[in-house]
C-alpha positions as CSV (number, residue, x, y, z in Angstrom):
1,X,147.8,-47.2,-72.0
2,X,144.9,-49.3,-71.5
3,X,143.3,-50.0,-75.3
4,X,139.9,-50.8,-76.1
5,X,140.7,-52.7,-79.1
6,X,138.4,-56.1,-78.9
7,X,135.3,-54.0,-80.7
8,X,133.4,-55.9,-83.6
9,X,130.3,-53.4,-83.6
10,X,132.1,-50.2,-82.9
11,X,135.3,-48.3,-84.5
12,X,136.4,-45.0,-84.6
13,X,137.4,-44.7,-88.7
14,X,139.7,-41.4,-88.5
15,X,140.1,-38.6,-85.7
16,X,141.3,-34.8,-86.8
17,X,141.0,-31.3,-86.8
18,X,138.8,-31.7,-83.2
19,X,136.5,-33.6,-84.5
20,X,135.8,-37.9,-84.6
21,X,134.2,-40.1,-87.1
22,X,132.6,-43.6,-86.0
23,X,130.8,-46.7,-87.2
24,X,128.0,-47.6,-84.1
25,X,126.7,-50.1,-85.4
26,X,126.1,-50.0,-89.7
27,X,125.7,-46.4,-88.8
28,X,128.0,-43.8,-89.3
29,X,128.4,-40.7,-87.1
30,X,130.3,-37.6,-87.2
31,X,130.8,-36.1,-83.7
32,X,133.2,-33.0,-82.2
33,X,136.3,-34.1,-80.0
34,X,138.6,-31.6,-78.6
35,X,141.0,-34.5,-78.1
36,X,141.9,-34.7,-81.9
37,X,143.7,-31.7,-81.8
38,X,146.0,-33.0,-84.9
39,X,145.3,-32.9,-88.7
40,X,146.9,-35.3,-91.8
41,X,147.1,-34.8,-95.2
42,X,145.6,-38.1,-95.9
43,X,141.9,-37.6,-94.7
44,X,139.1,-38.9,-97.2
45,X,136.4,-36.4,-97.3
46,X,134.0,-38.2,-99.1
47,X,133.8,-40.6,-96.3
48,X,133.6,-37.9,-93.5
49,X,130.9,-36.1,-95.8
50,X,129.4,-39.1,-96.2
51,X,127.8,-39.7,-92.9
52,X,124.1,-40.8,-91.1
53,X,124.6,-38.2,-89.0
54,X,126.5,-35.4,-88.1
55,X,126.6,-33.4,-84.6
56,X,127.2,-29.6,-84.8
57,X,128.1,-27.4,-81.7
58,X,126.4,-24.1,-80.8
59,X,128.3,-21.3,-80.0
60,X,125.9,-20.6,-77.5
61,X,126.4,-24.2,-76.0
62,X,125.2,-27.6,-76.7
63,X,124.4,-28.2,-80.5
64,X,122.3,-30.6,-82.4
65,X,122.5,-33.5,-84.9
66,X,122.1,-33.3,-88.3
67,X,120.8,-36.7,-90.0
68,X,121.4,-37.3,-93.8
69,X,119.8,-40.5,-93.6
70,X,116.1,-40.3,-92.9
71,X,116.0,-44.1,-92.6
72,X,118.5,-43.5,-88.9
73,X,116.2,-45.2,-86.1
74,X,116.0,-43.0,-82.6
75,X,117.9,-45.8,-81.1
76,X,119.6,-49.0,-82.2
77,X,121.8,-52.1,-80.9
78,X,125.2,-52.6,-80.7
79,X,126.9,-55.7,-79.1
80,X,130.4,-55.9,-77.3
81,X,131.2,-59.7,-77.0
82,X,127.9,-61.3,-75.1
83,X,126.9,-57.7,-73.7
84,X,124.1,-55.6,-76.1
85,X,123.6,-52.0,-75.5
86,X,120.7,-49.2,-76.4
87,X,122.3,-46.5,-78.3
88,X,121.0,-43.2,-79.7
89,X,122.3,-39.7,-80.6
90,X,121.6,-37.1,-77.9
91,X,120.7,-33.7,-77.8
92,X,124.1,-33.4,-75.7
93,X,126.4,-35.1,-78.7
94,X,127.0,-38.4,-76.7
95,X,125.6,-41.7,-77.5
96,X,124.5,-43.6,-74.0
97,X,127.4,-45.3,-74.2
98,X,131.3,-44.7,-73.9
99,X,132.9,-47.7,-76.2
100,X,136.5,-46.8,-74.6
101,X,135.1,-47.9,-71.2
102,X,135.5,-51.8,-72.7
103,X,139.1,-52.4,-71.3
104,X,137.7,-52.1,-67.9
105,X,134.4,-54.2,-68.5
106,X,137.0,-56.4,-69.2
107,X,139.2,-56.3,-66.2
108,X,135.8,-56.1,-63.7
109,X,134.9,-59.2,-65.3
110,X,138.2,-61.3,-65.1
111,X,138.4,-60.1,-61.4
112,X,135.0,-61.5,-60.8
113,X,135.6,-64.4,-62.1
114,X,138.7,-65.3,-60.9
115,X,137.5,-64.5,-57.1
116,X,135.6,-67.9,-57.7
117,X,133.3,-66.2,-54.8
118,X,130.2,-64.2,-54.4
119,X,131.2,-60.5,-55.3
120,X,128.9,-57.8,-54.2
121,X,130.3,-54.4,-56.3
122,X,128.9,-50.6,-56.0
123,X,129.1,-48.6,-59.6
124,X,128.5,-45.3,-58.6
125,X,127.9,-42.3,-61.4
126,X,126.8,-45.4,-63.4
127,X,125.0,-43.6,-65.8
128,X,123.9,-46.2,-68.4
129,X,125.2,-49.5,-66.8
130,X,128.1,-50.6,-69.3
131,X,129.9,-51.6,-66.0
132,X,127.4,-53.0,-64.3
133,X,125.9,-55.2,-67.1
134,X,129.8,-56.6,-67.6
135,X,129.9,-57.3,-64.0
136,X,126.0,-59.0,-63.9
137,X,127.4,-61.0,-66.8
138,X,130.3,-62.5,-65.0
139,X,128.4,-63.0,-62.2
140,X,128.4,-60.7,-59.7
141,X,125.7,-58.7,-57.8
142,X,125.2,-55.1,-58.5
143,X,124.2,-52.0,-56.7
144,X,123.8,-49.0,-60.1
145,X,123.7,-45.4,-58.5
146,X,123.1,-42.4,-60.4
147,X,121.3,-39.1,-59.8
148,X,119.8,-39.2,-63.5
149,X,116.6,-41.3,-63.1
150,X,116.8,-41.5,-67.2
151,X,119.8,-42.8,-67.0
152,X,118.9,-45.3,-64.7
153,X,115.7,-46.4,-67.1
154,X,118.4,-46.7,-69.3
155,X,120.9,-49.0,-67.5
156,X,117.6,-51.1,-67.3
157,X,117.1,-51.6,-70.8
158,X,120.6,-52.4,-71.4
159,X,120.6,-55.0,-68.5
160,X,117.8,-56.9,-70.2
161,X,118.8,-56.3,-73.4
162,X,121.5,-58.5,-72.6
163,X,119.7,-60.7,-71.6
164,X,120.7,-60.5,-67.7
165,X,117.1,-59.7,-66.2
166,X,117.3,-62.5,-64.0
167,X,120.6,-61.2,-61.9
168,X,121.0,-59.6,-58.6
169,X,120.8,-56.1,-59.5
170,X,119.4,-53.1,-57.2
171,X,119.0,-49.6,-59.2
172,X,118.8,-46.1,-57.2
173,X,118.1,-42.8,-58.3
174,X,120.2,-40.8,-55.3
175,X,123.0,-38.2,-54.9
176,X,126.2,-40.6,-54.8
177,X,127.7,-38.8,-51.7
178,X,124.8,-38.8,-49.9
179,X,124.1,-42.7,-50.9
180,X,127.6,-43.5,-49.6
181,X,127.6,-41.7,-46.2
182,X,123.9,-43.6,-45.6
183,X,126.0,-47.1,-46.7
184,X,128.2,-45.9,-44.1
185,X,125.7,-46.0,-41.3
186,X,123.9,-48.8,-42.5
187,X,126.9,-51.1,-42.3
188,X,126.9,-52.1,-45.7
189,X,129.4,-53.5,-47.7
190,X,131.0,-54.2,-51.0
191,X,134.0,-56.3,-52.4
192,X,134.4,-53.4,-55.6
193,X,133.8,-50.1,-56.0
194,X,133.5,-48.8,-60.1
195,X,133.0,-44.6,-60.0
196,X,133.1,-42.6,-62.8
197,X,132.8,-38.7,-61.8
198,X,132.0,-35.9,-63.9
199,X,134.3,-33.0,-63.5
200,X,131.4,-31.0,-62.3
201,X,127.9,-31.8,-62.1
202,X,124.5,-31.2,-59.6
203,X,122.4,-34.1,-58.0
204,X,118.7,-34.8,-58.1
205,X,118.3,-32.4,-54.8
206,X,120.7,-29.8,-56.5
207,X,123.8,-31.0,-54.8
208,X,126.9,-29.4,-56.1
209,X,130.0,-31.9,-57.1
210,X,133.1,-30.4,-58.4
211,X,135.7,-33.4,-58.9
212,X,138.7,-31.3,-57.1
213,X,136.7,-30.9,-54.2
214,X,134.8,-34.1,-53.8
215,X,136.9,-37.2,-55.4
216,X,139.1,-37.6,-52.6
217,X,136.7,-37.8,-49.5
218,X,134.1,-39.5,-51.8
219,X,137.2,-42.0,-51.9
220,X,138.2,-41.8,-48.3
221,X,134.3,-42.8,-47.4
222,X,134.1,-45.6,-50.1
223,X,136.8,-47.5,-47.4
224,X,134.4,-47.9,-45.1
225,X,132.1,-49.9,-47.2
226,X,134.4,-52.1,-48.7
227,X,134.0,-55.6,-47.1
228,X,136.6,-57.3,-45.2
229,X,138.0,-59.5,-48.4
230,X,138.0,-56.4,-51.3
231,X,138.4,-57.1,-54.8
232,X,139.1,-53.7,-56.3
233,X,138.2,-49.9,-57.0
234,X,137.8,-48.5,-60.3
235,X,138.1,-45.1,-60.9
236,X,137.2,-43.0,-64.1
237,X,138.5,-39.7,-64.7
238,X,137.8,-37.6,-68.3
239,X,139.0,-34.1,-66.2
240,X,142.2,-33.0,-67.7
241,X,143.4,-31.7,-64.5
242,X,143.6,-34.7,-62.9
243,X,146.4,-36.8,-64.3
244,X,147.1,-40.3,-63.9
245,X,149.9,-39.6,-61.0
246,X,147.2,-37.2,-59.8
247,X,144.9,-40.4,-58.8
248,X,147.6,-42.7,-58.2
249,X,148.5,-40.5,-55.1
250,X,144.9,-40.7,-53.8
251,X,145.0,-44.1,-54.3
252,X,148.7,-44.6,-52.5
253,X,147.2,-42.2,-50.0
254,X,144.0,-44.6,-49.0
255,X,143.3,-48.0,-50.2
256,X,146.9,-48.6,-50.8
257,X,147.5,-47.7,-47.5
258,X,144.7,-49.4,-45.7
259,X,144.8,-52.4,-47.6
260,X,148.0,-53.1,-49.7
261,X,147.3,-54.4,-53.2
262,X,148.5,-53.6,-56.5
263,X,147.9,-50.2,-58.2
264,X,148.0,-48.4,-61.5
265,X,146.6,-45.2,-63.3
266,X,147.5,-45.0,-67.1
267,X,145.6,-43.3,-69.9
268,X,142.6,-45.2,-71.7
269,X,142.0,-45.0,-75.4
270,X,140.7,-46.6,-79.0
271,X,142.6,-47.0,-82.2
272,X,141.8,-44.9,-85.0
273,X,141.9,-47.2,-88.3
274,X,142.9,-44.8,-91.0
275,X,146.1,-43.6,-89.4
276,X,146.8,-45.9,-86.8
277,X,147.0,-43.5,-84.2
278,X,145.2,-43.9,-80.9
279,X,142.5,-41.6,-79.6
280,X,143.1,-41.3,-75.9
281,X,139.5,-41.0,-73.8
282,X,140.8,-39.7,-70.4
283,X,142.3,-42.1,-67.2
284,X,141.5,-45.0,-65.4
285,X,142.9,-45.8,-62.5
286,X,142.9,-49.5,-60.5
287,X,143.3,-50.9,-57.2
288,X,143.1,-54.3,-56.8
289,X,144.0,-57.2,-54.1
């Protein structure tokens, strides 16, 4: 398993009963995961009653947040060694950020680093930048695609928030596919590739992506962008369906096959303090020369 374990301003206190209880920041949050399927007899209830705030589902679909503590701002900072990030509770339970992506901020960076070269990387579904502001940190430039335009704003705020305004760093508001296949005809290339799909989701035009149907050619296309020395591909999967020998095939079956390399797919997750257990926050899989 790859674990997210080097957090000073995040950490997930205790996990049960399909539901997760976190410190972002000084504040503490209360949030559904269908993950934490597992109860103990252990659990302190005066700490997960004791909460900033607390998200509650609707049985008609999405929920809202209940805040205890009226002093809670709209959004805050947290930091994740030099990298700072815009947080705030959402009307659709996340956060803007998803803590258990550290492990491969990590691994984009050392790769960058150790090409000792320019690196030129595509982060497609890149929602609020945590992968591109790691990479703009070590020193790469950056190309952030995602069909949310708030989520782009976003990814802005967090790349100067950390202070990286200065970097090479080009922001669209497109459909990924469609960005992809115009790359394609364009000529233009990449040394990485970071995409993190949704299992199902629509783009700005109304473009319909369901992951089963539109990983694999997404992947196929992303070969023909990827420059003549590649670094890597990154790719993010939180759909249970697809397992981690799932996207190893796909790998094995394209970039492994054009390009040799080294390979893996394994589980990501975060360690729960109370009980020492690990909460695991779907699969990453890596290709890399």
């Amino acid at each position: 398993m790859y674990l997210s374990d080097k957090w000073e301003d995040y950490k997930i206190v205790d996990a049960s009963a399909g539901e997760k209880l976190e410190y972002w920041g000084k504040y503490l949050l209360r949030r559904p995961d269908p993950i934490a399927i597992w109860e103990h007899d252990d659990i302190d209830l005066q700490k997960w009653n004791n909460v900033d705030a607390w998200y509650h589902r609707s049985n008609k679909g999405g929920g809202q947040w209940q805040v205890f503590n009226k002093k809670i701002p709209d959004k805050w900072q947290i930091r994740y060694r030099e990298l700072t990030f815009n947080v705030r509770p959402t009307g659709f339970k996340h956060t803007g950020l998803f803590p258990e992506q550290a492990c491969n901020w990590d691994w984009i960076a050392g790769l960058v680093k150790e090409a000792n070269r320019p690196i030129k990387i595509l982060n497609l579904f890149a929602y609020t930048g945590g992968a591109t502001v790691s990479a703009l940190s070590a020193g790469a430039e950056v190309c952030h695609v995602d069909a949310s335009k708030g989520m782009v704003t976003w990814a802005k705020e967090n790349v100067i928030s950390s202070g990286l305004g200065d970097r090479k760093v080009r922001y669209i508001v497109d459909d990924v596919v469609k960005f992809v296949k115009r790359e394609i005809r364009r000529g233009n290339k990449y040394d990485g590739i970071i995409m993190d799909p949704p299992s199902y989701g629509r783009g700005p035009s109304g473009e319909l992506w369901k992951i089963e149907n539109e990983l694999y050619p997404l992947v196929s296309d992303c070969l023909q962008i990827m420059s003549d020395e590649p670094l890597f591909l990154l790719i993010n999967s939180y759909t249970t369906g697809l397992s981690a020998q799932v996207l190893k095939n796909v790998l094995m079956t394209t970039y492994v096959k054009k390009f040799g390399g080294h390979f893996d797919s394994d589980e990501i997750g975060l360690p729960i303090i109370s009980s020492g257990l690990v909460l695991p926050c779907g699969n990453a899989t890596r290709w890399w020369q």
